[in-house]
LODO-808126 format. One line per 10 residues: number of its first residue (from 1); for each residue y, x, z of C-alpha. Coordinates in Angstrom, 1 decimal, padded with zeros to 4 digits. Example, Ala and Ser with C-alpha at 12.3 -4.5 7.8 and 13.67 -1.06 7.14 Angstrom:
<recs>
1 = -004.5:012.3:007.8; -001.1:013.7:007.1 $
</recs>
This chain:
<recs>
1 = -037.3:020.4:044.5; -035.8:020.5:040.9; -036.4:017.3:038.6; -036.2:017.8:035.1; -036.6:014.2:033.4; -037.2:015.1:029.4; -037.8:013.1:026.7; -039.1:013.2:022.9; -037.3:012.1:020.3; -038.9:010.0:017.4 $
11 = -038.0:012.0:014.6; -038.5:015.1:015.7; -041.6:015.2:017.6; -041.2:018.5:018.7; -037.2:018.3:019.6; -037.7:017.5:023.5; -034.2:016.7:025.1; -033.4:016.7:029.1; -032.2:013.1:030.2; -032.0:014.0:034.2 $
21 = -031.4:016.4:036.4; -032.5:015.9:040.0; -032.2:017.9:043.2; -033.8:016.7:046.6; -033.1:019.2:049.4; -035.4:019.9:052.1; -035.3:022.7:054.9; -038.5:023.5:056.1; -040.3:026.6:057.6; -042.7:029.0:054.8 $
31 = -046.1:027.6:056.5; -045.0:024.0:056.4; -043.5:023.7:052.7; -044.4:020.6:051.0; -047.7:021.3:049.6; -049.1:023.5:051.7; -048.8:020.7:054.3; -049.1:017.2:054.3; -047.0:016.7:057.8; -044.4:019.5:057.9 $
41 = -041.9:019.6:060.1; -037.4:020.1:059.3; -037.1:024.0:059.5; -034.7:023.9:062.6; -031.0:025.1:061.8; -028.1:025.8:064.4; -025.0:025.8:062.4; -023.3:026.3:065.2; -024.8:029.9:066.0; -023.2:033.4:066.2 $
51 = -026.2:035.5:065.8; -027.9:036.5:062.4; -030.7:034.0:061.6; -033.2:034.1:058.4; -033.5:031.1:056.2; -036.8:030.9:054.5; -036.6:028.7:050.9; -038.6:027.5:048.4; -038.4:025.5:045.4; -040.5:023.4:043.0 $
61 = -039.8:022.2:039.4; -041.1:019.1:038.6; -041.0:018.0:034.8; -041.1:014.3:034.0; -041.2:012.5:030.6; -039.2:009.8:030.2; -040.6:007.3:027.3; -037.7:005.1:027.4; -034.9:007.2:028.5; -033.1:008.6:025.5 $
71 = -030.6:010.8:025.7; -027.6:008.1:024.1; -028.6:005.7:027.2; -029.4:008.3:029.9; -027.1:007.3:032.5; -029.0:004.2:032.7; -031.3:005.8:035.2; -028.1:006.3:037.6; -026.5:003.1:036.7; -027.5:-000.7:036.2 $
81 = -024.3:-002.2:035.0; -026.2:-005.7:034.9; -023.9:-008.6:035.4; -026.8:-010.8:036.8; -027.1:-008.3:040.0; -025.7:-009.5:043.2; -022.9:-006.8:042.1; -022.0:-008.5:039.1; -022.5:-012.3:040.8; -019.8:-011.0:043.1 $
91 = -017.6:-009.7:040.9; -017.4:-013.4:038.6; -016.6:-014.7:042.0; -013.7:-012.4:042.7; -012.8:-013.1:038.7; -013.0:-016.9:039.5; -011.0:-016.4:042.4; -008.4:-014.4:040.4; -008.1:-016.7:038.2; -007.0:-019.6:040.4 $
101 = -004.7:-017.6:042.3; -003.0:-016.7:038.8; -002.9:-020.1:037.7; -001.5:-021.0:041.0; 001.4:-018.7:040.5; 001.8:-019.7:036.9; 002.4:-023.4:038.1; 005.3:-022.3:040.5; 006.5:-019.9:037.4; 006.4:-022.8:035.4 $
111 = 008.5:-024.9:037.4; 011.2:-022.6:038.0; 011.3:-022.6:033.9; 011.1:-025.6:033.1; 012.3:-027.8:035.9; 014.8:-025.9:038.3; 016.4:-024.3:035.8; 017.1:-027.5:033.7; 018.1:-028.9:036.6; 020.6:-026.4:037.4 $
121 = 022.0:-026.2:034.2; 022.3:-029.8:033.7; 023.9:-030.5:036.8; 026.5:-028.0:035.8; 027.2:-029.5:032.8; 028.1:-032.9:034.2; 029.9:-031.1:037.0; 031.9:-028.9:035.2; 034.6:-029.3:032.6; 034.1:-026.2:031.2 $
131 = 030.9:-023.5:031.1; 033.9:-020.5:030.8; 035.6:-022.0:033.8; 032.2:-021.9:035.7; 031.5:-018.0:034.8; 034.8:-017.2:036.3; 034.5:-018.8:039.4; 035.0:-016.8:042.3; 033.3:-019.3:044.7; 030.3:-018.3:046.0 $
141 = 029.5:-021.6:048.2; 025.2:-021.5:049.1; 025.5:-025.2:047.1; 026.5:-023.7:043.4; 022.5:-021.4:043.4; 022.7:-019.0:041.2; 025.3:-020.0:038.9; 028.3:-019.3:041.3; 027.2:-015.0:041.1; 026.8:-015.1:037.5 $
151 = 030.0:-013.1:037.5; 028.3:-010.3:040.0; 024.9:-010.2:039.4; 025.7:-007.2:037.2; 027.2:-005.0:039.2; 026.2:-001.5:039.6; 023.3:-000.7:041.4; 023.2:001.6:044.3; 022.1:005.0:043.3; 020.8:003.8:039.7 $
161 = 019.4:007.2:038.3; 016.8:006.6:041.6; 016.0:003.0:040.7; 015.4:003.9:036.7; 013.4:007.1:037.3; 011.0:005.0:039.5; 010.6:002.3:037.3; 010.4:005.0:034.6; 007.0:006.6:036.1; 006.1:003.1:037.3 $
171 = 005.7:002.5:033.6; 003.8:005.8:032.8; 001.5:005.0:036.0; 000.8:001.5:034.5; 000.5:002.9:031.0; -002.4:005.6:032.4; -004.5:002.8:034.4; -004.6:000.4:031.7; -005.2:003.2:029.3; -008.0:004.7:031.0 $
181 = -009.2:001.1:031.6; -009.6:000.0:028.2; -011.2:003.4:026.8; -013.9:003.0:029.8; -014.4:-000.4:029.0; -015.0:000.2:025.0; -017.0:002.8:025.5; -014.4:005.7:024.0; -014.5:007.3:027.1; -017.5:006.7:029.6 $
191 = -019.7:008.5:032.3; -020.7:011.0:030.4; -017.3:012.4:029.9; -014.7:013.5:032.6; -012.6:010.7:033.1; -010.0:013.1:035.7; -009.7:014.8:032.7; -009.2:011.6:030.2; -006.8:010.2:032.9; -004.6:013.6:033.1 $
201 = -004.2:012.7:029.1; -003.2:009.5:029.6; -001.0:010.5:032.0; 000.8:013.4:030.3; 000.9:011.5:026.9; 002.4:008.6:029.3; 005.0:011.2:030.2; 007.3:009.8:027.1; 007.1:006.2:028.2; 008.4:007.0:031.4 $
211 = 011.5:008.7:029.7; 012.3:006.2:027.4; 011.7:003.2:029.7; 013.4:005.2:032.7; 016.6:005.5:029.8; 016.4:001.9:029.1; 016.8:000.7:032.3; 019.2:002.8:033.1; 021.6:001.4:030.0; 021.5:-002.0:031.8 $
221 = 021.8:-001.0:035.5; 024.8:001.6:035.1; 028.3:001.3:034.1; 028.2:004.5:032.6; 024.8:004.6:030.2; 025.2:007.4:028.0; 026.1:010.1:030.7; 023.2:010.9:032.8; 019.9:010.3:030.4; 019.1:013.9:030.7 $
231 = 018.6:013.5:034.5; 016.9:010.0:034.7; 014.5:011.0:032.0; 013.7:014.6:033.9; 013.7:012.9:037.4; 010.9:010.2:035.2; 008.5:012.3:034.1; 009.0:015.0:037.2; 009.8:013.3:040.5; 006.6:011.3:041.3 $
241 = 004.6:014.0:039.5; 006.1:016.8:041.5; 006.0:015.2:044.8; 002.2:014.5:044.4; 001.5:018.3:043.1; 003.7:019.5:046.3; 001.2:017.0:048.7; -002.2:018.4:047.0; -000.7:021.8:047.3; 000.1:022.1:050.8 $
251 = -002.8:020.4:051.8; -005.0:022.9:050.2; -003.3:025.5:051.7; -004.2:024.2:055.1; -007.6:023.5:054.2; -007.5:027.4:052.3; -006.4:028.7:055.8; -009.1:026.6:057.9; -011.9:028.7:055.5; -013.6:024.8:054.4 $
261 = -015.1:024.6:051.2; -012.9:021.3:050.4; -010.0:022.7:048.8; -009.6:022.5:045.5; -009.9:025.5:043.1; -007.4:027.6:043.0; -007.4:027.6:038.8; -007.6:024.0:039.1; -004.1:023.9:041.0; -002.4:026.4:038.2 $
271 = -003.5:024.7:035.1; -001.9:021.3:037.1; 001.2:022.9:037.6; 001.0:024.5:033.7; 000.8:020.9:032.8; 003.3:019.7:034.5; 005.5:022.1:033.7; 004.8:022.6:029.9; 003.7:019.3:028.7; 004.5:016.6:031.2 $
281 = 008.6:017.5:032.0; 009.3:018.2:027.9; 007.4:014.7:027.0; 009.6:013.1:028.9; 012.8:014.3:028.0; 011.7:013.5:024.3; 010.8:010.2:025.5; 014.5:009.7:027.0; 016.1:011.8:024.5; 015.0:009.0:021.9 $
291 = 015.7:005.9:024.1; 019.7:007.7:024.6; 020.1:007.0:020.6; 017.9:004.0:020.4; 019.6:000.4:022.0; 017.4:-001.8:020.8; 016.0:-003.2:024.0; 019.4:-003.0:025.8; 021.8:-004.1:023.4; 019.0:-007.6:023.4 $
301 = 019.3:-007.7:026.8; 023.3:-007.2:027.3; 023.8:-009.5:024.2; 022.5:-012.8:026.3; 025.2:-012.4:029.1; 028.8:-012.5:029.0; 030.7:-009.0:028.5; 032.1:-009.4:032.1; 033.1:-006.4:034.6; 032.1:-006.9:037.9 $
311 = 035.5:-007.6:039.7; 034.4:-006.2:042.8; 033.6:-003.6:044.7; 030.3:-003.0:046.3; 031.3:-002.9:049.8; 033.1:-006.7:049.1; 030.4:-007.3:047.2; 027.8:-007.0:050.2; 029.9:-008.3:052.9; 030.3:-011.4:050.5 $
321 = 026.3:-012.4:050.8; 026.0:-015.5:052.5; 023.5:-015.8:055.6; 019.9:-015.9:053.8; 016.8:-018.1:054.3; 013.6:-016.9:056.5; 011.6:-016.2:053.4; 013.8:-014.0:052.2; 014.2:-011.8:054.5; 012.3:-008.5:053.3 $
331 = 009.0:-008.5:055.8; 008.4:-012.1:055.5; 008.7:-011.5:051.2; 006.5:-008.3:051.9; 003.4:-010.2:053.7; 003.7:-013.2:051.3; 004.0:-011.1:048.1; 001.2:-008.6:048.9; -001.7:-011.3:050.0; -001.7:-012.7:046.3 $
341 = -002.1:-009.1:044.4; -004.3:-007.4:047.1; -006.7:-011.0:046.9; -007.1:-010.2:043.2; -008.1:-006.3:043.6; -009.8:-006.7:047.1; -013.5:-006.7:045.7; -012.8:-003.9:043.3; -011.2:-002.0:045.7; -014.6:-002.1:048.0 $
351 = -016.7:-001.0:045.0; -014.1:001.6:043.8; -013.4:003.0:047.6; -017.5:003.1:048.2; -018.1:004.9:044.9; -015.3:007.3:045.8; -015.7:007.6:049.2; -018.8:007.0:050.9; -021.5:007.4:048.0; -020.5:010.2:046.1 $
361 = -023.5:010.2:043.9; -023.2:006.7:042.5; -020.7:005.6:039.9; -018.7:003.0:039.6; -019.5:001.2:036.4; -018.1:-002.2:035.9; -015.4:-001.6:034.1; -014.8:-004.5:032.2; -014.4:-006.3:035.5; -011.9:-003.5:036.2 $
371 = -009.8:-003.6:033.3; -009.7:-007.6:033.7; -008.8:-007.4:037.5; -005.5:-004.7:036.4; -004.3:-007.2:033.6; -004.6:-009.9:036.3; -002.9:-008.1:039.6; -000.1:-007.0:036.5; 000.5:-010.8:035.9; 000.4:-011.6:039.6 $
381 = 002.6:-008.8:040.4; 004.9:-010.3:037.0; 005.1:-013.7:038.5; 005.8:-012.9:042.3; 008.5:-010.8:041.3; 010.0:-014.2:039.5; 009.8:-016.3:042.1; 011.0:-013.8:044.5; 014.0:-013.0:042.4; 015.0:-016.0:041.4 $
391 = 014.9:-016.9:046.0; 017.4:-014.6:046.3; 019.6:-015.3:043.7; 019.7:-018.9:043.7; 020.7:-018.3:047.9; 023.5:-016.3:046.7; 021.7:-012.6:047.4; 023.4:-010.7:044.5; 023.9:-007.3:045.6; 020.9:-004.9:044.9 $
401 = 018.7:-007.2:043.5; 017.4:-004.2:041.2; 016.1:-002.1:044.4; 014.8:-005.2:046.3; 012.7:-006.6:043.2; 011.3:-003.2:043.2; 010.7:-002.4:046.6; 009.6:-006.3:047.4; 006.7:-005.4:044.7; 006.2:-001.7:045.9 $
411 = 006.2:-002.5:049.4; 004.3:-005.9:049.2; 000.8:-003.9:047.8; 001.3:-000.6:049.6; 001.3:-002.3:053.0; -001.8:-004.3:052.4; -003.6:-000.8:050.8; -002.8:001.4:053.7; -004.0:-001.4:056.3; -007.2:-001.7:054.0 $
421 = -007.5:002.4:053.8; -007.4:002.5:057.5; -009.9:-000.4:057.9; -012.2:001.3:055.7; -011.7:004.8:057.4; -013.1:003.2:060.7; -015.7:001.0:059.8; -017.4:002.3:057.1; -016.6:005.8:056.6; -018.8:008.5:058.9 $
431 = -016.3:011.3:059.5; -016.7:013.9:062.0; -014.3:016.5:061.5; -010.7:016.4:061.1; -010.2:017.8:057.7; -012.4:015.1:056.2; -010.6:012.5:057.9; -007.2:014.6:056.6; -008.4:014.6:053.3; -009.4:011.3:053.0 $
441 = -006.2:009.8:054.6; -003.8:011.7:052.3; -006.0:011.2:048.9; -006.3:007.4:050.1; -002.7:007.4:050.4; -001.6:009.2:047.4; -003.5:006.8:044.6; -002.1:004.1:046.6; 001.0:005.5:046.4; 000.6:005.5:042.8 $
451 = -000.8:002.2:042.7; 002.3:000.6:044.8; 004.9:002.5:041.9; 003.6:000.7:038.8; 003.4:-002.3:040.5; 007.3:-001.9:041.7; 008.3:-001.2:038.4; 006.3:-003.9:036.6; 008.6:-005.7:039.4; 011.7:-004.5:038.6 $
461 = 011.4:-005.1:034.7; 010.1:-008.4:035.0; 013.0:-009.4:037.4; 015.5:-007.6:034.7; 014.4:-009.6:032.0; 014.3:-012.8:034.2; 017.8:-012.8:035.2; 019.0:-011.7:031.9; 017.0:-014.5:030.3; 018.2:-017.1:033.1 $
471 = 022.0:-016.5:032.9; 022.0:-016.5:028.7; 021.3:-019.9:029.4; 024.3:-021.0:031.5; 026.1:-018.4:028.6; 025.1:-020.6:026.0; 025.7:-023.9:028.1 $
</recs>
């Protein structure tokens, strides 16, 4: 049965406009169709069968005015964004929640400002004769913190062009979500439009943020800035892009070859690649092409620190790490780090993974809430990455910091999202078949994929700016 919900406008009484369109399925045999029939019985269907079979249909259509639908506020009828509902009570109590947690971290974030630092540098001060003398120390005794690697906290990463193209798409990923966010939330871009298709814009314009941050951080994490842009701002706007294209693409042709009717169009699959090929890759470069002549950011960040050459090698310089702590050792930072961020998105990921997932024909429609919860897990995400940095450092675990501020805030959220995406998969999701299941698994892991990268680089140039910003200070005492 076909639903056609119309309504009339006021100023042109006889300008009707459709505000709904409903279909209700119903298989039923030719002598039992509803209206012939008050009791009718389900037209019985095998689709299991090998033999021929004929399937009797009818339809109805069913026109209904709607007096107080227009067509401006028509989605209303599929959506009560009502902050008074028990959807939105529980979304003020996972914003309450948030907020603790964030204020919680802000303390400790505070402290390690305003108090352990001070300390550190104070003590130093009366301790030592001179601040020069201290920069080229080559002790590294666990007592001297922080202060006794400010000579080798510099050194070169290992394999930096990696490390910078990561955080560069990190920054396009987080650039897209917040993007998206905010034109949902204002009302630029809502239901009514295609929001895959709004977020595939944000993404591609994104595409020169990614080169131009990618550049950036390569300038401070290389000994050798100026040669290799070309290849950290292609491997920026390509690498993550391409590897996701190659998933969706060899899953499809799977799913092609198993005759289901999940794959995605074939023209939907060319115009991605078109995109990535012509738009997204060229952005980029012109995003890192720029950042190779402009130093602004890096020449800020180099001028805190002393001009120092790391006088060691990397294989000295990893042997010389002292024996660390428990918490940091990289699993026990992984569980800690991820329980803060995944507390602050856990109720929107239940509304977001239900809309997605397991009631297709709902949408998901807080997205004030949304936007708000992605500025919080950003801050969370900015102040774990602190206070795990500054762990390390201050126990004398120089070498690599770049890749494990990353990966501590990559790995943190992608473990508690996979755990969660399997949960879900087994208690609330009502999958038969294995290509659902496969599907689901490997989209589920993808946008969490994506997800765990902007977080990881939000990580890594938080923790950048930290230690540049901590050791100007023992440069200026």
């Amino acid at each position: 049965m076909f639903v056609i919900r119309w309504h009339k406008e006021n100023g042109n009484p006889k300008k009707k406009t459709i505000v709904g369109f409903e279909v209700y399925p119903k298989s039923v045999s030719d002598y039992h169709c509803p209206g012939a029939s008050k009791n009718f019985a389900n037209y019985p269907l095998n689709p299991d069968s090998i033999e021929k079979s004929l399937i009797q249909y009818t339809y109805s259509v069913y026109w209904r005015e709607e007096k107080d639908v227009t067509y401006n506020n028509r989605w209303k009828m599929y959506i009560n964004p009502e902050v008074g509902s028990d959807d939105g009570k529980m979304h003020w109590f996972a914003i309450i929640n948030s907020l603790v947690i964030v204020s919680l971290l802000t303390l400790v974030v505070a402290v390690v400002f305003l108090r352990t630092l001070k300390v550190d540098i104070s003590s130093k001060k009366i301790n030592d004769d001179s601040s020069n003398a201290s920069l080229l120390d080559k002790s590294h005794s666990p007592s001297q913190g922080w202060r006794s690697i400010a000579q080798d906290v510099f050194i070169q990463p290992t394999w930096p062009v990696l490390l910078s193209a990561l955080g560069g798409s990190g920054v396009q990923l987080a650039f897209t979500s917040l993007g998206v966010c905010i034109l949902l939330t204002t009302g630029i871009s809502g239901p009514d439009h295609r929001i895959l298709s709004t977020a595939i814009g944000m993404f591609v314009v994104g595409g020169f943020f990614a080169g131009y941050s990618g550049v950036q951080l390569f300038k401070l994490v290389s000994y050798q800035p100026n040669q290799r842009w070309k290849a950290v701002s292609f491997l920026a706007g390509s690498l993550l892009t391409g590897f996701v294209l190659t998933v969706i693409l060899i899953l499809n042709i799977i799913i092609w070859l198993k005759d289901s009717s999940l794959a995605l169009p074939f023209g939907t699959i060319v115009l991605l690649i078109v995109i990535y090929v012509l738009l997204e890759i060229p952005i980029s470069m012109i995003g890192g092409f720029i950042s190779s002549r402009l130093n602004l950011f890096t020449r800020i960040m180099k001028s805190r620190v002393p001009n120092v050459e790391p006088p060691i090698s990397k294989a000295v310089a990893a042997s010389r790490i002292p024996r660390q702590p428990f918490y940091n050792n990289m699993f026990i930072s992984v569980l800690f780090s991820g329980a803060f961020p995944f507390g602050i998105i856990f109720v929107e990921m239940l509304f977001l993974f239900k809309s997605l997932w397991v009631e297709k024909v709902s949408y998901y429609y807080m997205y004030g809430f949304l936007t708000f919860t992605t500025f919080l897990l950003f801050i969370v995400i900015l102040e774990i990455s602190i206070i795990t940095t500054y762990l390390r450092l201050n126990a004398g675990n120089f070498y690599n910091w770049q890749w494990k501020a990353f990966l501590n805030s990559f790995c943190s959220i992608l473990l508690y999202l996979l755990v969660y995406t399997i949960y879900y998969l087994f208690y609330h999701m009502k999958l038969v078949d294995a290509v659902s299941v496969l599907l689901y698994l490997i989209y589920a892991s993808l946008l969490n994929l994506l997800i765990s990268v902007a977080c990881g680089a939000i990580g890594l140039l938080t923790s950048t700016w930290f230690v540049y910003t901590m050791y100007s200070s023992v440069k200026k005492d």
